[in-house]
C-alpha positions as CSV (number, residue, x, y, z in Angstrom):
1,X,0.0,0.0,0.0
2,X,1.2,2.9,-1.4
3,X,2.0,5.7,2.1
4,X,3.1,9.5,0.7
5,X,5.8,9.3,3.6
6,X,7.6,6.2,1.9
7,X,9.4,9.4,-0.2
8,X,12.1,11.0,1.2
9,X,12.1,14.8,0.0
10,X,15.3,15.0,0.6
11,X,16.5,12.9,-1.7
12,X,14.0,13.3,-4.4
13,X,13.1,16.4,-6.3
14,X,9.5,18.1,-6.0
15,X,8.5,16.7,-9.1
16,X,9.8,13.3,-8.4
17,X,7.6,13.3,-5.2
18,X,5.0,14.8,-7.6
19,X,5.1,11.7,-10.3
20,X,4.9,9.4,-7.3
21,X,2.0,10.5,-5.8
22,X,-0.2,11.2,-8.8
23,X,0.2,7.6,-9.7
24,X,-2.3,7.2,-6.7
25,X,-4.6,10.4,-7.1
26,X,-8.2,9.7,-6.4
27,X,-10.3,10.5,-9.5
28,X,-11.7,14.2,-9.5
29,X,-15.2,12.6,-9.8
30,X,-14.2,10.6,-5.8
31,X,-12.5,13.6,-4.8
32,X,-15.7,15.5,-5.5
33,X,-17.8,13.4,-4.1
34,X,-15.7,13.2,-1.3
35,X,-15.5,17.1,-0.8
36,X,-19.5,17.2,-0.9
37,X,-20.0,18.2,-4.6
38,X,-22.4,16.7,-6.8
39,X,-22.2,15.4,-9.7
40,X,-24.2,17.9,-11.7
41,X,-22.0,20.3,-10.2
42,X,-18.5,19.3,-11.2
43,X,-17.1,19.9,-14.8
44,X,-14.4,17.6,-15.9
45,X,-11.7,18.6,-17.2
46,X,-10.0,15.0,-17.4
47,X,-9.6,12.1,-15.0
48,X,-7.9,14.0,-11.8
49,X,-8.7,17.5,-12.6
50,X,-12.1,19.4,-12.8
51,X,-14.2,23.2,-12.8
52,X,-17.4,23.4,-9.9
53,X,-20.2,25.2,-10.7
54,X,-20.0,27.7,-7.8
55,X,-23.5,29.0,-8.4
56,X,-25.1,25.8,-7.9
57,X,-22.9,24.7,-5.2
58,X,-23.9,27.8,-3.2
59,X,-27.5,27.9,-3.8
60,X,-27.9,23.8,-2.7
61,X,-26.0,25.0,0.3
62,X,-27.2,28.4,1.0
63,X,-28.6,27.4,4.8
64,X,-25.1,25.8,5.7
65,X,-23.1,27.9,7.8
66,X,-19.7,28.8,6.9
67,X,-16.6,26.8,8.0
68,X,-13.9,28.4,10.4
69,X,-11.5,30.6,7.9
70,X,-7.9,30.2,7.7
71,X,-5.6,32.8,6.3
72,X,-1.7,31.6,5.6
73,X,0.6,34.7,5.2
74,X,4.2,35.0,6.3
75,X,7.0,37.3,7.5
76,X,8.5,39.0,4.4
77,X,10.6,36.7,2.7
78,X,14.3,35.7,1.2
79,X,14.2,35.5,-2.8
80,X,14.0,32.3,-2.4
81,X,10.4,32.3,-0.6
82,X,9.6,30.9,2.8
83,X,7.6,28.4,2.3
84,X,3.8,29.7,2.4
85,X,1.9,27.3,-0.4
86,X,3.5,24.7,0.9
87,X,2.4,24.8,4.7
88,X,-1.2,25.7,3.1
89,X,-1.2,22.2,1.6
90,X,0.8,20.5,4.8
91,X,-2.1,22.5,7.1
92,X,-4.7,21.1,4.5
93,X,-3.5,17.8,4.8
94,X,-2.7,18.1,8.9
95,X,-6.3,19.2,10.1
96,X,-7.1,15.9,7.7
97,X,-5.0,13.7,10.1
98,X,-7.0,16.0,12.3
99,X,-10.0,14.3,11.5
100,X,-11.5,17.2,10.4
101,X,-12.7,17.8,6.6
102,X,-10.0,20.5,5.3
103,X,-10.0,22.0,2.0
104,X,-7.4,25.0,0.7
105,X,-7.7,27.3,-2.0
106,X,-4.0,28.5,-3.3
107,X,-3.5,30.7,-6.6
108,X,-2.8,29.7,-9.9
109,X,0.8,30.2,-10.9
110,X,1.7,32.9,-13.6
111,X,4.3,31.0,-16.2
112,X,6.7,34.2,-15.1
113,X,7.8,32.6,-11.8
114,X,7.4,29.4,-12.9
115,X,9.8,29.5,-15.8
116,X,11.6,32.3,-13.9
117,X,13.5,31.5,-10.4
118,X,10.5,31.3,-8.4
119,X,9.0,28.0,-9.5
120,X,5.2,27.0,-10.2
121,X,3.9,27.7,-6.5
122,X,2.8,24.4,-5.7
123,X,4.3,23.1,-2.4
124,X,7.1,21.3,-2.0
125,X,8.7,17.9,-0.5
126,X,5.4,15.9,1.1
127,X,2.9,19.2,1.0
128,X,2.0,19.8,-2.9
129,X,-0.6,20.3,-4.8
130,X,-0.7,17.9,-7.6
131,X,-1.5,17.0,-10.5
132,X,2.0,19.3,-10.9
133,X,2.6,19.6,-14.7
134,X,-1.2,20.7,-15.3
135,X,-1.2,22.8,-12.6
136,X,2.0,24.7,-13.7
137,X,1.4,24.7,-17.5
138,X,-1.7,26.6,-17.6
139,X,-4.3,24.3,-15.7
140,X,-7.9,24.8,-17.5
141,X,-7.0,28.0,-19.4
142,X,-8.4,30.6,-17.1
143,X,-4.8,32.8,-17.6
144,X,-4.8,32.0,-21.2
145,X,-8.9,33.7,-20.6
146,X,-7.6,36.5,-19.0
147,X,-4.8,37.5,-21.5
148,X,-7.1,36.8,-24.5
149,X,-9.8,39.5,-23.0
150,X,-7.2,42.3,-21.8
151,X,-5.6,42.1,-25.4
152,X,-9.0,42.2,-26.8
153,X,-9.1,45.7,-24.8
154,X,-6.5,46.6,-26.6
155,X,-6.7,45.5,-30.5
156,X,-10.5,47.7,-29.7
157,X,-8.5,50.5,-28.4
158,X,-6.0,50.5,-31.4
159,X,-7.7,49.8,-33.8
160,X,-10.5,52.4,-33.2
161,X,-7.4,54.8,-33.3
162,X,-6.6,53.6,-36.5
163,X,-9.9,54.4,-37.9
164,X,-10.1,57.7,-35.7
165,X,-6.7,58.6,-37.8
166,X,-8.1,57.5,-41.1
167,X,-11.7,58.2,-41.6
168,X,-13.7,61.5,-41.4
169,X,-16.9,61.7,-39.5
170,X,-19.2,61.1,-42.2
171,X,-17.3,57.9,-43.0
172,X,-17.3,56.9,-39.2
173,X,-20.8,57.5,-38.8
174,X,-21.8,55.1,-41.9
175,X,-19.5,52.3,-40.2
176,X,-21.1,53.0,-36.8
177,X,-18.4,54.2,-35.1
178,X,-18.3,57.3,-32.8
179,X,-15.7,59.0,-32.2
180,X,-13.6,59.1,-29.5
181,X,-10.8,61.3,-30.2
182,X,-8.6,59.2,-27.7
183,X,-5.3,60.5,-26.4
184,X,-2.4,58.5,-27.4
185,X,-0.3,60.2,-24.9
186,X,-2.5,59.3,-22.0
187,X,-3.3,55.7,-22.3
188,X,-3.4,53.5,-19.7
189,X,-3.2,49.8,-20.7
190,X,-0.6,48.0,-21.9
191,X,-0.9,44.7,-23.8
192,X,-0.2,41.8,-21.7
193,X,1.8,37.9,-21.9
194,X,2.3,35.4,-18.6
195,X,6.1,35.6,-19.1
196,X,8.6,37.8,-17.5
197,X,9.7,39.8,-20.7
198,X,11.7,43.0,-20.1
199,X,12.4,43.5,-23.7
200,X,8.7,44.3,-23.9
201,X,8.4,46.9,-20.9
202,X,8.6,49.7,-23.6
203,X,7.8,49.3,-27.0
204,X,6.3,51.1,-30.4
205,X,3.4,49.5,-32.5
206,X,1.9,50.3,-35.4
207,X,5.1,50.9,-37.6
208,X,4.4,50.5,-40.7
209,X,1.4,52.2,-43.4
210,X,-2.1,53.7,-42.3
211,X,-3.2,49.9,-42.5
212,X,-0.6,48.5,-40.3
213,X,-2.4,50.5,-36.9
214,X,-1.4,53.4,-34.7
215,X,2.0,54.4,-34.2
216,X,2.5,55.0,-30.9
217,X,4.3,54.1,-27.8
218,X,3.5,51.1,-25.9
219,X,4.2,47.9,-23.8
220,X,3.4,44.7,-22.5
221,X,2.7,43.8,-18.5
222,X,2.8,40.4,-17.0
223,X,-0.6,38.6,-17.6
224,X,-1.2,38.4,-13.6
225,X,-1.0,41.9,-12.9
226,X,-3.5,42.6,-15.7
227,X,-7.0,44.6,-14.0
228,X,-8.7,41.6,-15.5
229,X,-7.4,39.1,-13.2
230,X,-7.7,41.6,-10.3
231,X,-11.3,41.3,-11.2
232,X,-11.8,38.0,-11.0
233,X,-10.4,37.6,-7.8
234,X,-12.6,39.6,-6.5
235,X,-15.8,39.4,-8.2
236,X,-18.6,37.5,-6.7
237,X,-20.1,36.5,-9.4
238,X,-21.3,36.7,-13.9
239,X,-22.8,39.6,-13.0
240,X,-20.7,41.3,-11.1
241,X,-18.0,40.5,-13.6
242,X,-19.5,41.9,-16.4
243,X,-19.8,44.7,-14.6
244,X,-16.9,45.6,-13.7
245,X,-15.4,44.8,-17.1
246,X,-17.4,47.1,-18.6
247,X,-16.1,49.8,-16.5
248,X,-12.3,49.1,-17.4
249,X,-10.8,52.6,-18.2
250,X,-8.4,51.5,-21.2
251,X,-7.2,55.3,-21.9
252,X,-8.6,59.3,-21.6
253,X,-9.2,61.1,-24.6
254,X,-8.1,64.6,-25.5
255,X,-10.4,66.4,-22.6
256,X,-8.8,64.3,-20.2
257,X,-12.2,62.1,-20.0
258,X,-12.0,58.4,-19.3
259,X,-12.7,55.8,-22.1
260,X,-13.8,52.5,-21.0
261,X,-14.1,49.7,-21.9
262,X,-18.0,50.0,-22.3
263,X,-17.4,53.2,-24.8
264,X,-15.3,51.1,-26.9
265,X,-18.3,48.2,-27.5
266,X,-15.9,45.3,-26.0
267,X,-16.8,44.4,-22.9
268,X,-19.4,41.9,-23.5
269,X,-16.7,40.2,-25.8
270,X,-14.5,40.8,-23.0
271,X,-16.4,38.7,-20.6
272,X,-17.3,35.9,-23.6
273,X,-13.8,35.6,-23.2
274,X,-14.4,34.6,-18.7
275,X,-17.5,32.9,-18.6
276,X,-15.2,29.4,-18.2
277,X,-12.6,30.7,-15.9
278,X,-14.9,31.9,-13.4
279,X,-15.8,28.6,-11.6
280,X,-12.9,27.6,-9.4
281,X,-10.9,24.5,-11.0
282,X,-10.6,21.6,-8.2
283,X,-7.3,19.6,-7.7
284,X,-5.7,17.8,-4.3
285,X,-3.0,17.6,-2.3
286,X,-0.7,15.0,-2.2
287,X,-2.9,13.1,0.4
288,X,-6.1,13.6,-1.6
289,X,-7.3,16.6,0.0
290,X,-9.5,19.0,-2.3
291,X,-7.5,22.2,-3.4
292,X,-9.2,25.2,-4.8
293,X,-6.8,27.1,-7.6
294,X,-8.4,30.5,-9.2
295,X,-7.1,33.3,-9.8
296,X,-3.5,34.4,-9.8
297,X,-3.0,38.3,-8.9
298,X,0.5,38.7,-7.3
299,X,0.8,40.3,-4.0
300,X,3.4,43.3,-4.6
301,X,1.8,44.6,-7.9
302,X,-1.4,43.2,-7.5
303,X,-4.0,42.3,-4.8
304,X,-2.6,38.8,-4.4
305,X,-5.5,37.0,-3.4
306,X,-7.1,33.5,-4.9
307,X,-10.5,33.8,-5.5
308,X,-13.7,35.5,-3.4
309,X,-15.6,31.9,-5.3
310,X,-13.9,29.6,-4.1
311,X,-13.7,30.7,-0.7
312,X,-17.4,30.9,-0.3
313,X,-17.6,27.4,-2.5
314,X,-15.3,25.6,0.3
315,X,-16.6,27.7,3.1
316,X,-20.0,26.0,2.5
317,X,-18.0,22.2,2.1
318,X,-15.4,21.9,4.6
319,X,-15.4,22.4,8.4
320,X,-11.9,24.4,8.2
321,X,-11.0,26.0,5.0
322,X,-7.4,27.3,4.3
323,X,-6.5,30.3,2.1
324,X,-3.6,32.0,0.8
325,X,-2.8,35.8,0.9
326,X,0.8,36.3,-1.3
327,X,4.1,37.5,0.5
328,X,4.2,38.8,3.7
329,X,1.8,40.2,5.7
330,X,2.7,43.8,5.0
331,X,1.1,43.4,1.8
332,X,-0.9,39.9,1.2
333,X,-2.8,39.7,4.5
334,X,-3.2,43.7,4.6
335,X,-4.8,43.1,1.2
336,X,-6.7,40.3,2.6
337,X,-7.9,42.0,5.5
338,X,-9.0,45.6,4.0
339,X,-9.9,44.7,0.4
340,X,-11.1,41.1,0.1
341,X,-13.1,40.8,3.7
342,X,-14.4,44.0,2.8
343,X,-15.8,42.8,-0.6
344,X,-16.7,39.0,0.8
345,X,-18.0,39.6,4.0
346,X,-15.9,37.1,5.0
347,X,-13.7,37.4,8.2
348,X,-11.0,34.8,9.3
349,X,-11.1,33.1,12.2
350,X,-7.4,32.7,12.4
351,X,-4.3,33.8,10.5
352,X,-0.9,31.3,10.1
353,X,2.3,33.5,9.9
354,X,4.7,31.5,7.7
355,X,8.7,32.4,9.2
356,X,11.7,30.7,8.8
357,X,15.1,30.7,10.7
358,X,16.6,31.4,7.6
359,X,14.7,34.7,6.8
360,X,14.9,35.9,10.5
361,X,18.8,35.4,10.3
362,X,18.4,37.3,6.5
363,X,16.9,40.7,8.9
364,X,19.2,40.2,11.4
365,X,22.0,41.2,9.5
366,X,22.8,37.7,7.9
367,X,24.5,37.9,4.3
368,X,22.4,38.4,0.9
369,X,20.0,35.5,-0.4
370,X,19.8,35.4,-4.0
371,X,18.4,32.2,-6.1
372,X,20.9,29.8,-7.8
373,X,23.6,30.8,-5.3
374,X,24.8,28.3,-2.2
375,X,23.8,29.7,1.2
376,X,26.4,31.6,3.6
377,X,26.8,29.1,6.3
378,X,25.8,31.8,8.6
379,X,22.1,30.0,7.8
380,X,23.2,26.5,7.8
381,X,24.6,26.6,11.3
382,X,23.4,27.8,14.8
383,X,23.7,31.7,15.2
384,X,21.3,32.3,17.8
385,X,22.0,36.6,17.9
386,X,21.4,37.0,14.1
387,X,17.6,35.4,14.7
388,X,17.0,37.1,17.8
389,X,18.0,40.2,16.0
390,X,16.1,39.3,12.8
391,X,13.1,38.6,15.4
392,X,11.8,42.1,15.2
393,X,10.6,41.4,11.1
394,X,8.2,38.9,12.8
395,X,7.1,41.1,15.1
396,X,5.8,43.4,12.7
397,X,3.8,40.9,10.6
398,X,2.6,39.7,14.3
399,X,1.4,43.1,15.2
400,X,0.1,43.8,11.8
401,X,-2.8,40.4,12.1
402,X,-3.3,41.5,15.8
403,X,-4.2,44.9,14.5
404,X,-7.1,43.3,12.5
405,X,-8.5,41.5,15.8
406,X,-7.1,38.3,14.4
407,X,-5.5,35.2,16.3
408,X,-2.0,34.8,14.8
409,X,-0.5,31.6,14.7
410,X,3.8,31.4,13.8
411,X,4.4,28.5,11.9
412,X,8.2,27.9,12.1
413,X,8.5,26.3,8.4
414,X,11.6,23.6,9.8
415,X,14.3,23.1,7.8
416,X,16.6,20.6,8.8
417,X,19.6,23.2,8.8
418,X,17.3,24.9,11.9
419,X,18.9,23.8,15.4
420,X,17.4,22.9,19.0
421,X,18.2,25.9,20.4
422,X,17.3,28.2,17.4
423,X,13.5,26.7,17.2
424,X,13.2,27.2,20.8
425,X,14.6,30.5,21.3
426,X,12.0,31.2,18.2
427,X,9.6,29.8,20.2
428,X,10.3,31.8,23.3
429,X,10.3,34.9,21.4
430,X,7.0,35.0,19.5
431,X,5.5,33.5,22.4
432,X,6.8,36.7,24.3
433,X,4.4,38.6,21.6
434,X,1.4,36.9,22.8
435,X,0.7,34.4,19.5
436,X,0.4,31.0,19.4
437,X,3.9,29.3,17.9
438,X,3.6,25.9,16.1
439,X,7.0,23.8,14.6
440,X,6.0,22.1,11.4
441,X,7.6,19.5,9.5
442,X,5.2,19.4,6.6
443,X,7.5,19.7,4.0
444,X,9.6,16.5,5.4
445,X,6.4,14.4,6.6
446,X,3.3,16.0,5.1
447,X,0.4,16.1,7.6
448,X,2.1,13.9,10.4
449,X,4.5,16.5,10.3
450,X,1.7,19.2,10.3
451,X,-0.1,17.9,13.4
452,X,1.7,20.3,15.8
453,X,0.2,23.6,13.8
454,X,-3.3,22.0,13.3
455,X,-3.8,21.9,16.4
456,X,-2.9,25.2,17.3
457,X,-5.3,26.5,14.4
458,X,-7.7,24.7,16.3
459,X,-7.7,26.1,19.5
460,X,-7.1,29.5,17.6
461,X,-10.1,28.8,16.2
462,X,-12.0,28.5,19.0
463,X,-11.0,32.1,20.4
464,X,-13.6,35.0,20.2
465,X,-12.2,37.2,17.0
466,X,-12.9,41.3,17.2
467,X,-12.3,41.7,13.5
468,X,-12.1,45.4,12.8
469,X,-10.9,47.1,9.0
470,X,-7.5,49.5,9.7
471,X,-9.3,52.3,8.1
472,X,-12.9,52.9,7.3
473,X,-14.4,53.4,3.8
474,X,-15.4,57.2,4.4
475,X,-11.2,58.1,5.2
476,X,-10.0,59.9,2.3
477,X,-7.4,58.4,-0.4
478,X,-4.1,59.9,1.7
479,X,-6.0,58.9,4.9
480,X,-5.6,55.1,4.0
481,X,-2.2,55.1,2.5
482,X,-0.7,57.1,5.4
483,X,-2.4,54.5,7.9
484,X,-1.0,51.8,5.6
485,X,2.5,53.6,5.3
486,X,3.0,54.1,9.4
487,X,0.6,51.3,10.6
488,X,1.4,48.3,8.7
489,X,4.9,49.2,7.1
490,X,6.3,51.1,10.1
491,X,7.0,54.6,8.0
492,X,7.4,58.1,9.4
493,X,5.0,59.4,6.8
494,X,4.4,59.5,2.9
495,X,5.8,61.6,0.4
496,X,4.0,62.1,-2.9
497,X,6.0,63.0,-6.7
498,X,3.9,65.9,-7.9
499,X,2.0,63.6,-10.5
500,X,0.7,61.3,-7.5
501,X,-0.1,64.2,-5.6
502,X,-2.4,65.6,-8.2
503,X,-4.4,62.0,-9.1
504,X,-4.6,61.6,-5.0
505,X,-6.3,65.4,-5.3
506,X,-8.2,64.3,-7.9
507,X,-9.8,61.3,-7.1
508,X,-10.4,62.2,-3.6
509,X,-13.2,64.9,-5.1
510,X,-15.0,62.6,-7.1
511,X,-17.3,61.3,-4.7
512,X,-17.5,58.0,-7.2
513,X,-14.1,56.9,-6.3
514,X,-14.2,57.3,-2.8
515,X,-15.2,54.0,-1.9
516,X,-12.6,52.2,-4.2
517,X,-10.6,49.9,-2.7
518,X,-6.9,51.2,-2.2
519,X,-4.4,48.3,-3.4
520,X,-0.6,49.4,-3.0
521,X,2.2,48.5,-5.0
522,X,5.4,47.6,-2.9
523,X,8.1,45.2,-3.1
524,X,7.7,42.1,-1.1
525,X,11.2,42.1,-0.4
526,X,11.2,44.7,2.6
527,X,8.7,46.1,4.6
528,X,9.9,49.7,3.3
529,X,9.6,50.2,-0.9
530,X,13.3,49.6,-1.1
531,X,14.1,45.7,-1.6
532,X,17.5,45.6,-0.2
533,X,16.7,47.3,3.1
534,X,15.9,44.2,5.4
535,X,14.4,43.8,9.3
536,X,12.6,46.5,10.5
537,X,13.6,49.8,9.5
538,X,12.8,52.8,11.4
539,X,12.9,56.6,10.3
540,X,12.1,56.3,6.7
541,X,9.2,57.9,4.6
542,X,7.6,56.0,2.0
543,X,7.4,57.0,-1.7
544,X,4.2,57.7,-3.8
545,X,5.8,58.1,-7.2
546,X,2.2,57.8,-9.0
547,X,-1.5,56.6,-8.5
548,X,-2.8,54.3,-10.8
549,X,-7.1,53.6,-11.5
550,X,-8.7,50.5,-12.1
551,X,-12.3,51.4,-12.8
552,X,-13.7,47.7,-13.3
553,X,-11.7,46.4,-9.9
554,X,-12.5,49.4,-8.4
555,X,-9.4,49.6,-6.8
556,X,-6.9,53.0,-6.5
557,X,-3.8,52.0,-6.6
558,X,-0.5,53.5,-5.4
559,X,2.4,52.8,-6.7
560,X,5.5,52.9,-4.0
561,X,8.7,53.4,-5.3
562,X,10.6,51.7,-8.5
563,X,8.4,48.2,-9.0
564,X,7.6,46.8,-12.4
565,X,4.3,45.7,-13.9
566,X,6.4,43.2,-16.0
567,X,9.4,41.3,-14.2
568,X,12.5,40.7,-15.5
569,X,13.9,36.7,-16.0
570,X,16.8,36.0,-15.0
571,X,20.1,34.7,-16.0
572,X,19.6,31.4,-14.6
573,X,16.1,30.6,-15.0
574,X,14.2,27.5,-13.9
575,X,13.2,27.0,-17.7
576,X,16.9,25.5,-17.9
577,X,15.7,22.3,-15.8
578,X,12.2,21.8,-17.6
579,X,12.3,18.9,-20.1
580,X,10.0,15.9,-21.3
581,X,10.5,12.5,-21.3
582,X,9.9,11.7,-25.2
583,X,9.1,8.1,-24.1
584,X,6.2,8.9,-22.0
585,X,5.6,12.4,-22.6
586,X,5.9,13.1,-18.3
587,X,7.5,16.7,-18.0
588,X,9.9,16.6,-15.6
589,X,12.3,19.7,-13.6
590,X,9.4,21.9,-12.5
591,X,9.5,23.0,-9.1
């Protein structure tokens, strides 16, 4: 009889514990079953891999009352990540040895990361989410959905230019076309591909004749930080999606008056293109727990949240249902708690802060972590004053989820590099803060390593919460990013380039905006906007270098410091690794 803790991570590689244990998946139609969905309410989409029709799952189980709600965030991170997908699935599969029914719902991975340095976002050693090669090579299409509608955007865009340029009025009017007389200095989409393609950041189209489109500057954005996925994070439902896609502001015209996506005759196309990728697709962990994977916004440019669906969808199945918020809790579980339980109604019961030995020692002082390159063996031997020092990072991401009324729970993620003494002056420490502290060896013995942190999610679980937003809806633009800046970053204040300044002036008198969610862009690296400054900083101002609007998401966003909307790859990228086997056609080297 096949046992997932026969496999020795150590030895293997994520994908070879991957092949392993999908030769003994349970059929999605079993896993469905198993999960409480019906069978008119699952979609295959092959033997271990299916779509649920949310609708009908929430209007069978309308009278159920919700599971308790987990939210997995973590301290902020090395490069190399900290571990965060991966105790979502070894929590999943630990409240299963639990003997309580457990589901998770993670993000789907862009194909930047995953063919990047930062791998497919599955889990890792005995806590994945499988089948892997689907769920890292585009899963059910609902990126490929996304792209194929935000482009869409665009070819209406340019190619209404084009006829703007070429045709008269009398001519437009005959082809039923009004005019828009659209800026081409002020517009505000780019074009977008699930890649990280810096050669594309900044680029001219339309080179050629009057047939060959508009010349005029342009670019391309990473598919996951398009407005379009944002969207269907957080919509809760057809439509509310079509909706909001109809009030996508693609560009301004020569008044300085928006154009959307509605005056351009393409969002009902738009939303053609989403009507699949809006039920959440169903997978399982490597124990044959259900997974939920939709949606795919990153954290630092985007609001990094998997889906508002399928957390009402597993809410109504399972008696504890884990999510994940991206990065640290500076950004992912801020974005959590003041955007997405603002537009749910959905309040956790618990949060799981995901920190490593390795990353304390990083904001203590330790040397740089970069992917690809050996560690210092300042993290791969005891240092006890680097993690004590490092500490205070984990205190700010503690005080952060206490500021929301939240239990936190610290998972220490172990590694086996981590020492007696290090896990238990950890211990000591964030017990000091007044949160629950749980060792986890999920990674090394999947949910009999995970039995530890279940239980303290339990008994967090159990606690009265006093769930309160960091800022009401009424506070004004500046109002919330200064509470953000100096509550949940630790900054002094906020300074603003003169072009922020003006769109935060701006958009705080238009009484429509006012209630638009405020979604900042920051690196994940740092708690400040800088990526190389590590711990917890003190005496620094944060950054507003300009204000971007997403009409459709309805979110303001501010952009902090020098981020991109379309990473870079790297000179040693994971793509390197990735090959098939030609005999059987298995893909192997994803991580």
């Amino acid at each position: 009889m096949f046992r997932i803790t026969d496999l020795d991570p150590r030895k293997l590689k994520d994908w070879q514990v991957a092949e392993e244990a999908e030769k003994h998946m349970k059929p999605i139609f079993q896993l469905a079953e198993e999960a409480g969905i019906q069978g008119d309410e699952l979609i295959p989409m092959g033997h271990h891999i299916g779509k649920v029709d949310f609708l009908k799952v929430l209007n069978r189980l309308e009278g159920r009352p919700n599971g308790k709600y987990i939210d997995v965030t973590a301290i902020t991170p090395t490069p190399l990540g900290e571990g965060k997908s991966t105790t979502v699935m070894g929590l999943v599969q630990g409240l299963a040895k639990q003997r309580k029914k457990a589901t998770g719902a993670i993000r789907q991975p862009s194909g930047g990361p995953t063919f990047n340095i930062k791998g497919s976002a599955a889990g890792g050693g005995l806590s994945q989410c499988i089948p892997l090669t689907p769920f890292s090579l585009g899963l059910t299409g609902d990126i490929d959905c996304v792209a194929n509608a935000h482009n869409l955007a665009m070819v209406a865009l340019t190619s209404r230019m084009q006829h703007e340029a070429n045709y008269d009025d009398a001519m437009l009017a005959s082809k039923h076309i009004k005019r828009l007389n659209i800026d081409p200095r002020n517009v505000q989409m780019k074009w977008v591909i699930d890649f990280c393609a810096q050669a594309l950041r900044d680029i001219v189209i339309g080179l050629g004749g009057k047939m060959d489109g508009f010349m005029m500057s342009s670019g391309f954005a990473i598919t996951v930080s398009s407005e379009i996925m944002a969207i269907l994070s957080v919509a809760t439902g057809l439509p509310d999606l079509r909706e909001r896609m109809g009030r996508i502001i693609v560009a301004y015209n020569r008044k300085g008056e928006p154009v959307t996506t509605s005056d351009l005759s393409v969002a009902g196309a738009m939303t053609a293109w989403m009507v699949k990728a809006i039920n959440p697709n169903l997978l399982q962990t490597v124990e044959g727990q259900p997974v939920f994977v939709h949606a795919g916004p990153f954290a630092n440019i985007a609001v990094g949240q998997s889906s508002i669906i399928a957390d009402r969808v597993a809410l109504k199945l399972a008696d504890y249902h884990v999510t994940e918020s991206g990065f640290g809790a500076d950004i992912g579980f801020e974005k959590f708690w003041n955007i997405k339980s603002r537009l749910s109604g959905l309040t956790p019961n618990c949060a799981v802060i995901v920190a490593t030995v390795r990353a304390l020692k990083m904001h203590g002082g330790g040397p740089q972590v970069a992917p690809g390159k050996k560690l210092d063996p300042a993290y791969t031997s005891e240092n006890l004053p680097l993690l004590e020092k490092g500490f205070a990072n984990l205190l700010a991401h503690i005080e952060t989820v206490k500021k929301a009324g939240v239990n936190p729970v610290v998972c220490i993620n172990s590694f086996h590099t981590d020492t007696n003494a290090e896990v238990k002056l950890l211990r000591s420490l964030t017990e000091q803060a007044g949160s629950r502290v749980a060792l986890s060896e999920h990674w090394l013995k999947g949910g009999e390593g995970a039995l530890e942190l279940a239980e303290a999610v339990i008994d967090a679980c159990e606690e009265m919460t006093h769930f309160r937003f960091l800022y009401e809806d009424a506070l004004p633009l500046r109002g919330r990013i200064e509470k953000i800046a100096k509550e949940v970053y630790g900054a002094d204040g906020v300074h603003y380039s003169p072009p922020a300044l003006e769109k935060a002036k701006r958009f705080e008198a238009d009484p429509e905006l006012r209630t638009f969610a405020t979604c900042m862009v920051k690196t994940h690296l740092s708690l400040t906007h800088d990526p190389d400054v590590k711990g917890r900083p003190k005496n620094w101002t944060l950054p507003i270098r300009d204000i971007l609007i997403y009409g459709g998401a309805k979110f303001l966003v501010p952009v902090a410091g020098e981020i991109k909307l379309m990473p870079g790859t790297a000179s040693d990228p994971a793509y390197r690794r990735i090959d098939v086997d030609c005999e059987t056609g298995r893909v192997k080297g994803l991580f």
